[in-house]
C-alpha positions as CSV (number, residue, x, y, z in Angstrom):
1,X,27.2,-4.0,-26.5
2,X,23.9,-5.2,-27.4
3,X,20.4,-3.6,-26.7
4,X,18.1,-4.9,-24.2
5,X,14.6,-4.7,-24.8
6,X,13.1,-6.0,-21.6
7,X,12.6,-4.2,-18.2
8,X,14.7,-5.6,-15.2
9,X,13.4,-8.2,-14.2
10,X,10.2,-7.0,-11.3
11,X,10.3,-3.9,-12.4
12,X,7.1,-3.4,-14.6
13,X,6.0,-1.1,-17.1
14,X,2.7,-0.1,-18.3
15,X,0.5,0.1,-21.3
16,X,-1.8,2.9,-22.2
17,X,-4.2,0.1,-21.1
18,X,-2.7,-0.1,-18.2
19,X,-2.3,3.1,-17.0
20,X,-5.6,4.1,-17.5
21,X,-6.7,1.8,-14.4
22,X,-3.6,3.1,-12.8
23,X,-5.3,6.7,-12.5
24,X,-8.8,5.4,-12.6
25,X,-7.8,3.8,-9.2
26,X,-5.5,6.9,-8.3
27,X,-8.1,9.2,-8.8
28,X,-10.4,7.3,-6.2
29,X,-7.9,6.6,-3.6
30,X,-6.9,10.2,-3.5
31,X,-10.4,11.8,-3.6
32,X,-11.2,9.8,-0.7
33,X,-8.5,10.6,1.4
34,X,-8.8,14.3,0.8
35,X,-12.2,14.2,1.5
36,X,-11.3,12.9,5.0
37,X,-9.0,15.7,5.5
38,X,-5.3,14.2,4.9
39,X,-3.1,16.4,3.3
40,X,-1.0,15.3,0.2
41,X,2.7,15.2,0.6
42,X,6.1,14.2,-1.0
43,X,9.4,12.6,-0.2
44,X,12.4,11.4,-2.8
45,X,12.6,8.0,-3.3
46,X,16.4,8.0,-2.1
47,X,16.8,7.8,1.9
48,X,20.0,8.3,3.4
49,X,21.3,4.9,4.1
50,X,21.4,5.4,8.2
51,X,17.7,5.9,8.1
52,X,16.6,2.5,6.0
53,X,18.9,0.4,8.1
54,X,18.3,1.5,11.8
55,X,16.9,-2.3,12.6
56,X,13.2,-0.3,12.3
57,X,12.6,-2.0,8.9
58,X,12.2,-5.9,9.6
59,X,13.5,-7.7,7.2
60,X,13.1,-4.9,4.2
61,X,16.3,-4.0,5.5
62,X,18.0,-6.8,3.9
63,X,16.2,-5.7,0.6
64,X,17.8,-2.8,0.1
65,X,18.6,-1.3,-3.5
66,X,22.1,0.6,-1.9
67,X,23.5,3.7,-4.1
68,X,27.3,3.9,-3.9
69,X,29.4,7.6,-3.1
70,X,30.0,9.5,-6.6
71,X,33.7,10.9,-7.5
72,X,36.0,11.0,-4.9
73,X,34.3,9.8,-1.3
74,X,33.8,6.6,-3.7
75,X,37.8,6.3,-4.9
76,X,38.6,6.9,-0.8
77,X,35.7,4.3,0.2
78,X,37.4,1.1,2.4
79,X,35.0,-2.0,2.1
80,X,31.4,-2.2,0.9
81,X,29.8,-0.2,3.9
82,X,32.3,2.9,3.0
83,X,31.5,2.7,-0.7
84,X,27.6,3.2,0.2
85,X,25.5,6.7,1.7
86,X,22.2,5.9,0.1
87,X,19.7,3.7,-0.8
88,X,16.1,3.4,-2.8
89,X,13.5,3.6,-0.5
90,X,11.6,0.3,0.4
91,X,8.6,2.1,2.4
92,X,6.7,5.3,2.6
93,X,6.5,5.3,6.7
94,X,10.6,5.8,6.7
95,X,10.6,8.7,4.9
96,X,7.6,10.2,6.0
97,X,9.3,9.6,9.7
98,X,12.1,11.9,8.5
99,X,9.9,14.1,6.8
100,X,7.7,15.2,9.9
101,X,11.2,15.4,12.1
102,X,12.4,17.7,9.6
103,X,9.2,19.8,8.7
104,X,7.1,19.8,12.2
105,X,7.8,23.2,13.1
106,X,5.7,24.0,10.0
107,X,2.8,21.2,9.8
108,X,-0.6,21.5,12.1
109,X,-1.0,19.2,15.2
110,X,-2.3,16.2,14.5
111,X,-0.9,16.3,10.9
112,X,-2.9,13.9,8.8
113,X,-0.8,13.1,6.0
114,X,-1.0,11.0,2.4
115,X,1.8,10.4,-0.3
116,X,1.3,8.1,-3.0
117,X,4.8,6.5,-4.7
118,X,7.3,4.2,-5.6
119,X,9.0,1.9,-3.0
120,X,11.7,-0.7,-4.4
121,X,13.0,-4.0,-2.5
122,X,15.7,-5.8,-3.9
123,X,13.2,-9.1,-3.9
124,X,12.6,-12.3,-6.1
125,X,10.5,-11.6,-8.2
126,X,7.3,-13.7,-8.8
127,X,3.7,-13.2,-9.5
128,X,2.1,-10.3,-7.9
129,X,5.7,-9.2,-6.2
130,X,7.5,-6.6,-8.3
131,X,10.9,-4.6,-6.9
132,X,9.3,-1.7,-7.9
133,X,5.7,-1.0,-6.7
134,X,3.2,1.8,-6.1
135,X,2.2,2.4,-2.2
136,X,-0.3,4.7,-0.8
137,X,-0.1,5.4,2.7
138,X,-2.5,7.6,4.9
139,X,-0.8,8.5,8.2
140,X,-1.5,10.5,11.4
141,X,1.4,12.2,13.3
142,X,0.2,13.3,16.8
143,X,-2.6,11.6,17.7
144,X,-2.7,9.3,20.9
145,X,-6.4,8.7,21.2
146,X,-8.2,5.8,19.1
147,X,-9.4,8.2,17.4
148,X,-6.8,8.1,15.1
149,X,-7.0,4.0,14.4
150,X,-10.8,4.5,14.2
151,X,-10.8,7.6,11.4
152,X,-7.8,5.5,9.6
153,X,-9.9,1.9,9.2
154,X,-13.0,4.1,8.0
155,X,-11.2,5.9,5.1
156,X,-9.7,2.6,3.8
157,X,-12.8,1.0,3.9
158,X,-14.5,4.3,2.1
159,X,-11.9,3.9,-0.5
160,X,-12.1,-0.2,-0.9
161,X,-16.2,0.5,-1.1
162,X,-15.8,3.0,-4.0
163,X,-13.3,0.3,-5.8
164,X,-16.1,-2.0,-5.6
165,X,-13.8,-4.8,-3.8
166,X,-16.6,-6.4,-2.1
167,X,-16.2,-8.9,0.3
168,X,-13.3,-7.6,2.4
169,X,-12.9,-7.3,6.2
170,X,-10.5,-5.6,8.5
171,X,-8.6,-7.5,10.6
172,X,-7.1,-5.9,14.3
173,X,-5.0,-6.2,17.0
174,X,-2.9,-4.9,19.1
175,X,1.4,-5.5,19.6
176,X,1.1,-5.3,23.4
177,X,-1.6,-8.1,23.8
178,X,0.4,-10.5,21.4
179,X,3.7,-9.2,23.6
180,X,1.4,-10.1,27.0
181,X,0.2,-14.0,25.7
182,X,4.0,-14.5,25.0
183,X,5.0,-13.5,28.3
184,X,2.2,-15.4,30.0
185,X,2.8,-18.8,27.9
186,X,6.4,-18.3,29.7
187,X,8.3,-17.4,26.0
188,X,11.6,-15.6,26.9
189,X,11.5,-12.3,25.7
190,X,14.1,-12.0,23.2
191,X,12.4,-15.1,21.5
192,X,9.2,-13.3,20.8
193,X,9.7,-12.1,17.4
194,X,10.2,-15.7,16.4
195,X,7.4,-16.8,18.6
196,X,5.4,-14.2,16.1
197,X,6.9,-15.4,12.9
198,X,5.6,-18.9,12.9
199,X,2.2,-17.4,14.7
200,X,2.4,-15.0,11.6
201,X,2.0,-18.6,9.7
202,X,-1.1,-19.9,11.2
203,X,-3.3,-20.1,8.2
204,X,-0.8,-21.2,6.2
205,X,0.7,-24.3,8.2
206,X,-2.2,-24.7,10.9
207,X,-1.9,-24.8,14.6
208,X,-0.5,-28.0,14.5
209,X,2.7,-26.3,12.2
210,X,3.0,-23.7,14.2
211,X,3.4,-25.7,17.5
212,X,5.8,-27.7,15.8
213,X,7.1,-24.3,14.9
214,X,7.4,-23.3,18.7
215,X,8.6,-26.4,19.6
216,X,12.0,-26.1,17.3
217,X,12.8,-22.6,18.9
218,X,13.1,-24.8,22.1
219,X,10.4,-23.1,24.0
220,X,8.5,-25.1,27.3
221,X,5.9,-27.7,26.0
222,X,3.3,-26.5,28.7
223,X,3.7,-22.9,27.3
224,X,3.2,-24.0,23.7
225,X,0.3,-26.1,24.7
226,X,-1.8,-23.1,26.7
227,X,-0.7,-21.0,23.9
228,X,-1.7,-23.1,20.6
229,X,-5.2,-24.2,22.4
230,X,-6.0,-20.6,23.2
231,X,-5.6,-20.0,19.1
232,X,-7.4,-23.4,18.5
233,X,-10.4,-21.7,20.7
234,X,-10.2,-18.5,18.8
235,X,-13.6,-17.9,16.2
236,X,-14.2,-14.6,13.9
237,X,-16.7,-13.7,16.1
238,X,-14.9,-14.0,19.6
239,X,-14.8,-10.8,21.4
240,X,-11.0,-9.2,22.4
241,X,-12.3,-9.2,26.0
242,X,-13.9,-12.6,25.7
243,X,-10.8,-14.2,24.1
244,X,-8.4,-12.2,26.2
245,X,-10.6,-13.2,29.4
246,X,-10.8,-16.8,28.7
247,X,-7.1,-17.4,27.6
248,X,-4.6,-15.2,29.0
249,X,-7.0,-14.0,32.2
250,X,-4.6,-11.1,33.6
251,X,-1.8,-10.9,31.3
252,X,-3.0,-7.7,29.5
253,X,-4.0,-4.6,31.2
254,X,-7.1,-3.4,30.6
255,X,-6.6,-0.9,29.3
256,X,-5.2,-2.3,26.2
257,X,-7.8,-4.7,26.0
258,X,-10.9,-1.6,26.3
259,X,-9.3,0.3,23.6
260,X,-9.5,-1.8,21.5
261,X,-12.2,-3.2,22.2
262,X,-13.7,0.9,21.3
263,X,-12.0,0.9,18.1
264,X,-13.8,-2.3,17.2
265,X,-17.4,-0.9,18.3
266,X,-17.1,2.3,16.5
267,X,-15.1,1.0,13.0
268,X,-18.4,-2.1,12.9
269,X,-20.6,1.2,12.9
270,X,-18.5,3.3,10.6
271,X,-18.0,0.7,7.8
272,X,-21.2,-0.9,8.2
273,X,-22.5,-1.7,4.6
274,X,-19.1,-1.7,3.0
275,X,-17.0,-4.3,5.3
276,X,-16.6,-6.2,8.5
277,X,-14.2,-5.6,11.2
278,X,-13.1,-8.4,13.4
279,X,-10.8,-9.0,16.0
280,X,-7.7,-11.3,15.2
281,X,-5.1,-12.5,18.0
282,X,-2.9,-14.0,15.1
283,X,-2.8,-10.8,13.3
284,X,1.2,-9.6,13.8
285,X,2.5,-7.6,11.0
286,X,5.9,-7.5,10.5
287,X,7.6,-4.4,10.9
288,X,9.1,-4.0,14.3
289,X,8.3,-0.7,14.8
290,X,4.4,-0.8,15.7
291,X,3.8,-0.1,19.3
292,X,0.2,-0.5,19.8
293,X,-2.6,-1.4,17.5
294,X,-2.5,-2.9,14.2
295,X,-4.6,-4.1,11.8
296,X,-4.5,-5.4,7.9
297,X,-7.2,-6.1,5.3
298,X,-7.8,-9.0,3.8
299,X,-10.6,-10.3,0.6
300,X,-12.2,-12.8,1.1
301,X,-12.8,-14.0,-1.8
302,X,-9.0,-14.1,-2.7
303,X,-7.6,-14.8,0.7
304,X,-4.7,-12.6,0.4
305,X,-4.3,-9.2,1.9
306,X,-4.3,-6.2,0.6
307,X,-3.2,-3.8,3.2
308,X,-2.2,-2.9,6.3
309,X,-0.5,-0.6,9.1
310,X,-0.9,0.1,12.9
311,X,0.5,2.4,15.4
312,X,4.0,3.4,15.5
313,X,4.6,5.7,18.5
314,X,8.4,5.5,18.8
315,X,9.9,5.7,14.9
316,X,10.1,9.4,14.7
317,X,11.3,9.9,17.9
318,X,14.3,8.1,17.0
319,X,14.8,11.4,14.0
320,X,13.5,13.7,16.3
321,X,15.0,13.1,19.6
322,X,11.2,14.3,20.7
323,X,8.4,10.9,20.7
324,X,5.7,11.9,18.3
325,X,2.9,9.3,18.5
326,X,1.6,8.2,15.2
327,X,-0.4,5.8,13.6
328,X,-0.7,4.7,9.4
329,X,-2.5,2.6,6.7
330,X,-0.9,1.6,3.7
331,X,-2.8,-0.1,1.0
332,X,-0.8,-2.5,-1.8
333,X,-1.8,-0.3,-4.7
334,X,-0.3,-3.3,-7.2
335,X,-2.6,-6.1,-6.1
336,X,-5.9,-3.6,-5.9
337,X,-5.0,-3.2,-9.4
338,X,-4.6,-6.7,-10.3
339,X,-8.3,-7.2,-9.0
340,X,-10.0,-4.1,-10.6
341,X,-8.7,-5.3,-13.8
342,X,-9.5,-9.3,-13.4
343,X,-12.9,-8.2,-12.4
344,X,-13.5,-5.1,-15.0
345,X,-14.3,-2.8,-11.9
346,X,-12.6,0.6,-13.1
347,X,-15.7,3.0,-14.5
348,X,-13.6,4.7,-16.8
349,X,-15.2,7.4,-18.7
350,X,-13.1,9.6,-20.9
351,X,-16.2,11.9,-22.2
352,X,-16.2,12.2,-25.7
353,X,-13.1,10.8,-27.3
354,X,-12.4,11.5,-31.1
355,X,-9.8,10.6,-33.2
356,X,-9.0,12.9,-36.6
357,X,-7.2,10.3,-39.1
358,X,-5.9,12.7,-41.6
359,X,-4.8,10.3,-45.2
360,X,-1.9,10.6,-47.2
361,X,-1.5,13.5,-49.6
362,X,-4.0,16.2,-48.2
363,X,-3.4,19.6,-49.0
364,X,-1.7,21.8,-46.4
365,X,-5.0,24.0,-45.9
366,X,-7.2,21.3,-44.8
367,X,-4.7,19.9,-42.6
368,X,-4.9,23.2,-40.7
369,X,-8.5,23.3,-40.8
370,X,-8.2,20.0,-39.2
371,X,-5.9,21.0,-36.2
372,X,-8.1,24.1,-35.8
373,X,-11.4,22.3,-35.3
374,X,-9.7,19.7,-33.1
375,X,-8.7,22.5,-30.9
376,X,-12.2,24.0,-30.8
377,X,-13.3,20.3,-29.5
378,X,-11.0,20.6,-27.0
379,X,-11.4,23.7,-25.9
380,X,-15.4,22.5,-25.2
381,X,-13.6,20.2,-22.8
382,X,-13.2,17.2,-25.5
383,X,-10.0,15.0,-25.8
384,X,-9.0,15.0,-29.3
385,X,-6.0,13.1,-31.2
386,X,-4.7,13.5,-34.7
387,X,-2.9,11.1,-36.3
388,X,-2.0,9.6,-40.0
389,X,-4.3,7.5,-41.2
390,X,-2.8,4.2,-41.2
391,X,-3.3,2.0,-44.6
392,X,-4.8,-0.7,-41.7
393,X,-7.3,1.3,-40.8
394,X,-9.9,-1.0,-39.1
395,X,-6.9,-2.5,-36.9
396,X,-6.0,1.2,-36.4
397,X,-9.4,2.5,-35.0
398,X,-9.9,-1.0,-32.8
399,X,-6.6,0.2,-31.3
400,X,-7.3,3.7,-30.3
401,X,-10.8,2.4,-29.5
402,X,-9.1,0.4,-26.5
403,X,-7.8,3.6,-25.5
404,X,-10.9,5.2,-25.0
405,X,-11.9,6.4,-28.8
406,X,-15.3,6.3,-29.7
407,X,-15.8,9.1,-32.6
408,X,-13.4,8.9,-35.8
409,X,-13.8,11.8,-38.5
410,X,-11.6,10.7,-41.5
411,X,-9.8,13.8,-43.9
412,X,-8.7,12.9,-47.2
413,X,-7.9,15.0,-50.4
414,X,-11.0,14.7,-52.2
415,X,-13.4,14.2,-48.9
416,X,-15.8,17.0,-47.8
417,X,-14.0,17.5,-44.3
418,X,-12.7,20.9,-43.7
């Protein structure tokens, strides 16, 4: 059997390079969310498979890396569901729902929670998509006031600031007003998620491709037309009472609309300086599980997005058997590293770095003089390596100079060192 060299395919590995902008942006991401008070948690990466495909997912659940029964349950197994009992988790929110069911009698109410991991989804791989990534997800687990979408758009914003990201804004809105258009436009119900698909599509296709769009799935022309000129009115700087007003005049309660309309007011304040925060009817998000508002962030300098999340009040419930509302923010940790590192923005500063290149044939004693004043750097807090001096040498110091090197002390037999 030969030896493969090369990873499977989207599942990446990193460089020394590489890794050191892995923790630079690590290091920020977790500062700032512990400075806002969430507490750092951990769940294993392997779910049972009940909980990842309970129709909560979307379509992750038909990405699932499954993990067959061991010994004998797999021997007895009858068909491929009977062969599996776990899978590779393809989200930090599933766990985390299982977590708090399991651990609530021990955790503070509201329970402000971070965990930073890998997720896997049995995708195609392509540029920028891997089946193994890195997610970092800030949630808040008993919280029904804005209070908690408001504190969870400020810390991401905090954290995309620090990063240097720039240009970004924060798109919102909420499940229930794109739930009360549908209804008002006349969609049937049990049409809407696909009514929200080829929305989800607008500015990809256009209006104009998403009423064609609408008007495959069948749905009544005077229903596509109210609802495609109400998006065609929509501008960045329309109000969700002024768009909900002039559009859809009595189709969502008020209630809705105020509320949001609050977490829009106080987020422009709180991230004033770093990013903007709009309202966005054509913002859906597509887990099935959010219940209330949403919201997802987009550069736009590179017109992709780079996070998202929004309330969930009825996932855990469904662990639980008790409702537990909750609300989260996850931020794509792969492509925030793709654009720190295409635009140099990771400060990384590694004090003083030396490197102690020892030749060949140096007497034992000043080898040992060597390792004993490389521990005496370190112990004043420097990071020190020892290795053989290669006969490249210049290639050899450019190499550990890209690691973070930047002072080289040399030992041969006949040199003055130690």
């Amino acid at each position: 059997m030969s030896f493969i060299k090369t990873p499977m395919k989207g599942m990446p590995e990193q460089l020394p390079q590489d890794m050191q902008i892995r923790e630079y942006v690590t290091k920020i991401i977790k500062e700032s969310y512990d400075k806002h008070g969430f507490s750092l948690i951990e769940t294993p990466v392997v779910e049972h498979i009940e909980n990842l495909s309970n129709k909560q997912g979307g379509e992750n659940e038909k990405l699932i890396f499954k993990i067959l029964k061991r010994g004998e349950k797999l021997e007895d197994a009858n068909g491929v569901d009977e062969m599996v009992d776990a899978g590779l988790r393809y989200d930090l929110t599933v766990p985390l729902a299982r977590f708090y069911a399991n651990n609530a009698n021990n955790l503070p109410v509201p329970f402000k929670a971070f965990q930073m991991g890998n997720v896997f989804r049995a995708d195609r791989p392509q540029k920028g998509r891997y089946r193994q990534f890195t997610q970092c997800d800030i949630d808040i687990i008993g919280d029904s006031s804005n209070l908690a979408e408001i504190e969870l758009i400020s810390v991401i914003a905090d954290v995309l600031y620090k990063l240097g990201m720039g240009d970004f804004k924060i798109r919102v809105n909420d499940r229930r007003i794109l739930k009360a258009m549908a209804k008002y436009c006349g969609f049937p119900e049990e049409q809407y998620d696909e009514v929200f698909i080829a929305l989800d599509k607008l500015d990809k296709i256009g209006i104009d491709g998403v009423k064609q769009c609408l008007l495959e799935l069948g749905l009544v022309k005077d229903g596509i037309e109210k609802y495609c000129k109400a998006f065609e009115s929509y501008q960045e700087e329309s109000s969700c009472f002024g768009f909900i007003n002039t559009n859809f005049n009595g189709a969502v309660e008020n209630e809705i609309v105020n509320n949001l309309e609050d977490i829009l007011k106080v987020t422009s304040k709180t991230i004033a300086g770093k990013g903007k925060v709009v309202f966005d009817p054509s913002l859906v998000r597509g887990m099935s599980y959010y219940t209330g508002p949403i919201f997802e962030v987009e550069l736009s300098s590179y017109h992709l997005s780079i996070g998202g999340g929004g309330r969930y009040d009825e996932m855990i419930g469904k662990y639980s058997g008790n409702n537990v509302c909750a609300c989260g923010f996850s931020l794509g940790f792969e492509r925030l590293i793709e654009i720190v590192k295409e635009n140099n923005l990771a400060r990384i500063n590694n004090g003083t770095s030396t490197a102690i290149l020892i030749a060949k044939d140096v007497p034992y004693d000043k080898v040992e003089n060597a390792m004993l004043y490389a521990n005496k750097l370190r112990d004043n807090g420097e990071r020190v390596l020892i290795a053989p001096r290669n006969k490249n040498a210049k290639f050899q110091k450019e190499t550990l100079e890209s690691l973070g090197y930047t002072k080289f002390v040399e030992v041969y037999a006949d040199s003055q060192n130690f």
